[in-house]
C-alpha positions as CSV (number, residue, x, y, z in Angstrom):
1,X,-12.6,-13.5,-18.9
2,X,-14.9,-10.6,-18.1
3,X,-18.0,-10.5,-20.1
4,X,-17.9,-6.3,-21.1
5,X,-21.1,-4.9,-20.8
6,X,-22.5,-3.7,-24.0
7,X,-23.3,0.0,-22.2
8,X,-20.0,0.4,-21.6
9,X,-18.5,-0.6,-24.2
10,X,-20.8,2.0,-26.3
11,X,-19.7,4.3,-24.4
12,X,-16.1,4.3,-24.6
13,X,-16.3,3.7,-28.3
14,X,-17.9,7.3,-28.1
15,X,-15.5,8.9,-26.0
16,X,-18.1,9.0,-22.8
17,X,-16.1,7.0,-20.3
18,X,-13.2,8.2,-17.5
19,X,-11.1,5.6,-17.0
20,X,-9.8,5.2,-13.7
21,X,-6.7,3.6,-12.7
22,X,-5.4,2.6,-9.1
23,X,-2.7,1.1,-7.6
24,X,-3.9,-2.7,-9.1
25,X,-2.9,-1.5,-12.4
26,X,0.5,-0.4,-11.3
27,X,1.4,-3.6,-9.2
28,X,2.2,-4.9,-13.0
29,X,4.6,-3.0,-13.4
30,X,8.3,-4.0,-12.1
31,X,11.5,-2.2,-12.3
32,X,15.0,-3.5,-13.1
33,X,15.5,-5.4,-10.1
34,X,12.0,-6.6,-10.4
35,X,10.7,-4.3,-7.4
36,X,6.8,-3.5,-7.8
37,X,5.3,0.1,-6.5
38,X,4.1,-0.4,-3.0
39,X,0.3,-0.8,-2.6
40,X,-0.4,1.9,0.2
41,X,-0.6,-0.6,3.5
42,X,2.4,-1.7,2.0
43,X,4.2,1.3,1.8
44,X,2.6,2.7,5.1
45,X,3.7,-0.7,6.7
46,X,7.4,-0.3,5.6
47,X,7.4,3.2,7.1
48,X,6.6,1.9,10.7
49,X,9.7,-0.2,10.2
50,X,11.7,1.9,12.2
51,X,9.3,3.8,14.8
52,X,8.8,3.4,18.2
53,X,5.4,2.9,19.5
54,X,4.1,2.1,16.8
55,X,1.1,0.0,17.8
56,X,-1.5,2.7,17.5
57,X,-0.6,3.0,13.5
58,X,-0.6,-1.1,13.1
59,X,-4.2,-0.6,14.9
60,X,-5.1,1.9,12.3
61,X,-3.8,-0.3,9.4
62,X,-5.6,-3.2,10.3
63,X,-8.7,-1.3,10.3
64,X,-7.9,0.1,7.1
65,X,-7.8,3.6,7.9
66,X,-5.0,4.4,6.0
67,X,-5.7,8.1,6.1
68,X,-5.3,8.5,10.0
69,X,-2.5,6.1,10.0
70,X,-0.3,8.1,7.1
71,X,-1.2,11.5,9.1
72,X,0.9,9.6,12.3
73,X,3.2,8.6,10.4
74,X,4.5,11.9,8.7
75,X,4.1,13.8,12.1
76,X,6.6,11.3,13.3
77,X,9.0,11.2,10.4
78,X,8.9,14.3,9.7
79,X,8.2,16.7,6.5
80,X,11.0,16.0,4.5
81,X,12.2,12.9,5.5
82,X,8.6,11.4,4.5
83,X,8.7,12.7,1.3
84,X,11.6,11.5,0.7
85,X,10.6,8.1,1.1
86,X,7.2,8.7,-1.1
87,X,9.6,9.8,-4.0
88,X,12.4,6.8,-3.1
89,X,9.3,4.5,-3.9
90,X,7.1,5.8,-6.3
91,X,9.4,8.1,-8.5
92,X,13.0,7.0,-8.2
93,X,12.9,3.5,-8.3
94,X,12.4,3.0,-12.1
95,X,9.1,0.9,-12.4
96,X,8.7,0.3,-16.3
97,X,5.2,0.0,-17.9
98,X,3.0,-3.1,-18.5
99,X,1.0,-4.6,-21.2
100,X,-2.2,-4.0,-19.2
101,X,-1.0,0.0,-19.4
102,X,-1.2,-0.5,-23.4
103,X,-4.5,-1.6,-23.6
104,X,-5.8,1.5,-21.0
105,X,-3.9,3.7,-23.4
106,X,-5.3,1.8,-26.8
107,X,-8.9,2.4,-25.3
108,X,-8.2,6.0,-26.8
109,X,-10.4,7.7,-23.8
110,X,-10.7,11.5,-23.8
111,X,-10.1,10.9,-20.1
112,X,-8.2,9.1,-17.8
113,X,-8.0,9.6,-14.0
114,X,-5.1,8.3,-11.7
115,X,-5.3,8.2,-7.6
116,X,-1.4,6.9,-8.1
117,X,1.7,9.1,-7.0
118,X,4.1,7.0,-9.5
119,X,4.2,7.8,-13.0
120,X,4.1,4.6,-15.1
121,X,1.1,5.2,-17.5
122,X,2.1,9.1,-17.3
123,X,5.6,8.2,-18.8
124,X,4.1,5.7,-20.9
125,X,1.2,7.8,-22.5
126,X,3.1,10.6,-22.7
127,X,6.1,8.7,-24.7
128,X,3.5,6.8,-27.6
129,X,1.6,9.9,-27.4
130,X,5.0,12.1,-28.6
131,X,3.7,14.3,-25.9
132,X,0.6,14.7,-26.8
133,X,-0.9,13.5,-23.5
134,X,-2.2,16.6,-21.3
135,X,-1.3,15.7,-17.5
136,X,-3.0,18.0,-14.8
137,X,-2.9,17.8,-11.3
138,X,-6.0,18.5,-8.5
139,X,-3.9,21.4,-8.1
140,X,-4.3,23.2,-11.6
141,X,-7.0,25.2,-11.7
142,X,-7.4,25.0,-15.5
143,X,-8.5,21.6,-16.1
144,X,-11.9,22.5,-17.1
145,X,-10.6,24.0,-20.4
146,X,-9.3,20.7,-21.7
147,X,-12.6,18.9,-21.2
148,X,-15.1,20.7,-24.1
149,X,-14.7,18.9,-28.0
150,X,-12.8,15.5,-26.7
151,X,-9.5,17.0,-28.7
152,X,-7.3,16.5,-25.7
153,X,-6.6,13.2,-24.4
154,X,-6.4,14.6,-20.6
155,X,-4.3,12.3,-17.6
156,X,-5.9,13.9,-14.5
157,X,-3.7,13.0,-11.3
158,X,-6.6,13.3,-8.3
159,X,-3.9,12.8,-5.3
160,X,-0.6,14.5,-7.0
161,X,2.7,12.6,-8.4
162,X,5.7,11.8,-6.4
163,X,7.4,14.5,-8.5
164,X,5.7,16.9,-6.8
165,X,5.5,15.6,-3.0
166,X,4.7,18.6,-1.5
167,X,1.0,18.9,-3.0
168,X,0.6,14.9,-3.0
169,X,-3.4,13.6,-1.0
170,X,-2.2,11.1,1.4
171,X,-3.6,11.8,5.2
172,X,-6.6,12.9,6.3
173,X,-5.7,16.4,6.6
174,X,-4.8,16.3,2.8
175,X,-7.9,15.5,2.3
176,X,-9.5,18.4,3.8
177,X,-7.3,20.4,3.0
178,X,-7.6,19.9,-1.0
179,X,-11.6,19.2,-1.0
180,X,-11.2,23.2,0.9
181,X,-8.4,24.5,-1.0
182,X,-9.7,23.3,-4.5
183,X,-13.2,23.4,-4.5
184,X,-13.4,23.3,-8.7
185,X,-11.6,20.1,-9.4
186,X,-13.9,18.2,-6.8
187,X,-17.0,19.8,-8.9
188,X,-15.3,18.8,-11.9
189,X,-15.4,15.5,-11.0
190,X,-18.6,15.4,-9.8
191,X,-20.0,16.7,-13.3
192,X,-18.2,14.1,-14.8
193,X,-19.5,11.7,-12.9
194,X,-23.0,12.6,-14.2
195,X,-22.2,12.6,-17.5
196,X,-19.9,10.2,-18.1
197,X,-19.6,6.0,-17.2
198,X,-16.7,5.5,-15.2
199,X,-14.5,2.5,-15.3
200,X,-12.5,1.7,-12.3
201,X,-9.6,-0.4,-12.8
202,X,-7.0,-2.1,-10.3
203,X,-9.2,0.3,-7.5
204,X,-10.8,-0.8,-4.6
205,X,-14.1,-0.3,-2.6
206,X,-12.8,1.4,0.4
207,X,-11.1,4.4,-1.8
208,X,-12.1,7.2,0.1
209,X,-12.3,9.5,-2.9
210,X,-14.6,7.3,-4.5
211,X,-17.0,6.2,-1.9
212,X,-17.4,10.5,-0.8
213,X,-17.9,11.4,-4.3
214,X,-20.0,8.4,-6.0
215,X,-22.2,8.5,-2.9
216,X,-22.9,11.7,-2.5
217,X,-24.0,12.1,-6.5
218,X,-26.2,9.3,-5.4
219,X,-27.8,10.7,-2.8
220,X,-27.8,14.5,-3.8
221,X,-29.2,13.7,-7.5
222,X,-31.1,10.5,-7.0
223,X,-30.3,8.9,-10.1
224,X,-26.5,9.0,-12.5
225,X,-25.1,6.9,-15.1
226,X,-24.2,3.6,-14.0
227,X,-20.3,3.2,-13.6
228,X,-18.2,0.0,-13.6
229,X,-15.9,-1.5,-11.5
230,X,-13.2,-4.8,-11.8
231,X,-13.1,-6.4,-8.9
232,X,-10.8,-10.3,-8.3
233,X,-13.1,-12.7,-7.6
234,X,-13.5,-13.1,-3.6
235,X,-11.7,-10.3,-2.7
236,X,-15.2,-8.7,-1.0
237,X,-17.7,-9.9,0.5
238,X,-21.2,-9.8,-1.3
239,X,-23.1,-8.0,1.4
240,X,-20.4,-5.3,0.4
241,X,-20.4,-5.8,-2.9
242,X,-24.4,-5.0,-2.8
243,X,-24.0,-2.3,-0.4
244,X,-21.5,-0.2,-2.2
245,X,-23.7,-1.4,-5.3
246,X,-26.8,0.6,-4.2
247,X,-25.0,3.2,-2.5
248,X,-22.5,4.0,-5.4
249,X,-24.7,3.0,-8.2
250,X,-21.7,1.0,-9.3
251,X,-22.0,-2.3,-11.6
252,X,-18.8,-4.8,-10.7
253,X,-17.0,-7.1,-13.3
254,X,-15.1,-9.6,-11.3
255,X,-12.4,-11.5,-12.7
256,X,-10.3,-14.8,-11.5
257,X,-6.9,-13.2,-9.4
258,X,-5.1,-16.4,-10.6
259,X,-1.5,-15.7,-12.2
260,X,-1.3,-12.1,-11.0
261,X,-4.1,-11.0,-12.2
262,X,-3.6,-11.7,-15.7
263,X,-7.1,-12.4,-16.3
264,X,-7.5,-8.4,-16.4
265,X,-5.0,-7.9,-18.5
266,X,-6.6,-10.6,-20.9
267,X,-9.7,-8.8,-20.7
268,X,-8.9,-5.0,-21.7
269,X,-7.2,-6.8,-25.0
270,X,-10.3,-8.1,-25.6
271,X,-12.1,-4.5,-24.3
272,X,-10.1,-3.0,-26.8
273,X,-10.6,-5.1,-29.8
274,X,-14.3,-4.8,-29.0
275,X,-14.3,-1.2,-28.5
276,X,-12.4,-0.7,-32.0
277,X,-14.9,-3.1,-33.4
278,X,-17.8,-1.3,-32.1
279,X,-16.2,2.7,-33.8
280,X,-15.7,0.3,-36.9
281,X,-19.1,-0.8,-37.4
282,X,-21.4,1.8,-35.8
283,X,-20.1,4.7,-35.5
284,X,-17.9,5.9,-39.0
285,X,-21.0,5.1,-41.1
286,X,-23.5,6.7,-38.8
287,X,-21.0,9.6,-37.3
288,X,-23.1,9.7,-34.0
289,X,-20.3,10.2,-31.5
């Protein structure tokens, strides 16, 4: 079981804490033939099925650069016929939600961030919630009104939803082109970044969006909040674990990948019942949110 810091725990009992979820979280969930949402490399991998000369983008997946790779691969397939296949995967296919997407959603955070196209905890939240759930995309430029008072629990999509393929972050130039085309959200984040803890969950350390934006904080301002990552037990190498430690000023909670994962799963019921503990005790008496 992961031992919660008490930091963050204080903090999302206060409302002070983004929650991230990535693609980890989502691998939970199965649909009603028991298909899981493709990972990325997996996806990418089942795209090259049918291409020829496809060696350079299997070169590019091995070394992880995912970006360059997807940028091939829709310039091969096409516009249309690539989305097509996003939203066959990550839309269409029915994926149902998991416990683990409870407890996120029983943290109660006034924020919480998604890097995935499907739209499992969206449907979920938004269902519980009876709509209550705000969900904006990188591509609305009026996010920044639903973050003052922490009245609005806020679902902020940071690479688009298959439902909207067109505007989805997936290749390099997608990159550049948001980062150009929508300058605010990326400012958003980085303010949040300063003043809240992040917890990243189901994410990884080679994120691009996360490593560009948690290391330039560091470096620009010196000195942020310290944020939290889970991370299966073995799945990175220390050396990396320290260097994306000090460059990211990020804290990691690693957790035993036995039994897919459940460990995790196990641990935000107990992050839960700790954070509700925490509001309970310290905070209704005192009032200082």
């Amino acid at each position: 079981m992961i031992d919660w810091p008490n930091a963050l725990i204080d903090s999302i009992a206060r409302r002070r804490c983004v929650i991230v979820i990535g693609s980890g979280v989502s691998k939970n969930s199965t649909n009603n033939v028991g298909k899981r949402p493709a990972a990325w490399e997996e996806f990418l991998r089942a795209c090259i099925v049918n291409l020829n000369e496809s060696e350079i983008i299997e070169e590019l997946l091995d070394r992880k650069d995912f970006l360059s790779a997807c940028e091939i691969i829709k310039n091969r397939l096409g516009l249309d016929p690539f989305n097509d296949l996003v939203q066959d995967e990550y839309q269409r296919a029915g994926y149902k939600h998991a416990t683990i997407h409870e407890h996120i959603y029983n943290l109660d955070a006034s924020i919480v961030v998604s890097p995935n196209f499907d739209n499992i905890y969206d449907t979920y939240a938004a269902n519980i919630s009876a709509g209550t759930i705000m969900v904006k995309a990188h591509t609305d430029g009026e996010i920044a009104n639903y973050l003052h008072g922490g009245k609005t629990r806020l679902l902020i999509k940071t690479h688009g939803s298959a439902n909207d393929p067109q505007n989805i972050i997936f290749t390099r130039r997608d990159y550049a082109a948001a980062r150009t085309k929508h300058t605010l959200f990326y400012e958003i984040l980085k303010a949040l970044a300063l003043t809240h803890t992040f917890l990243f969950l189901g994410c990884g350390t080679d994120d691009p969006d996360i490593r560009m934006l948690f290391e330039d904080i560091q470096f620009a301002h010196g000195r942020m909040p310290y944020h939290y990552m889970t991370l299966p037990t073995g799945e990175v190498h220390r050396d990396i674990i320290q260097i994306c430690s000090e460059a990211m000023r990020m804290k990691f909670l690693e957790y035993s990948p036995a039994n897919g994962h459940s460990e995790l799963t196990e641990s935000l019921e107990d992050l839960v019942s700790k954070v509700e503990d925490f509001r309970g005790e310290n905070l209704r008496e005192s009032q200082r949110w």
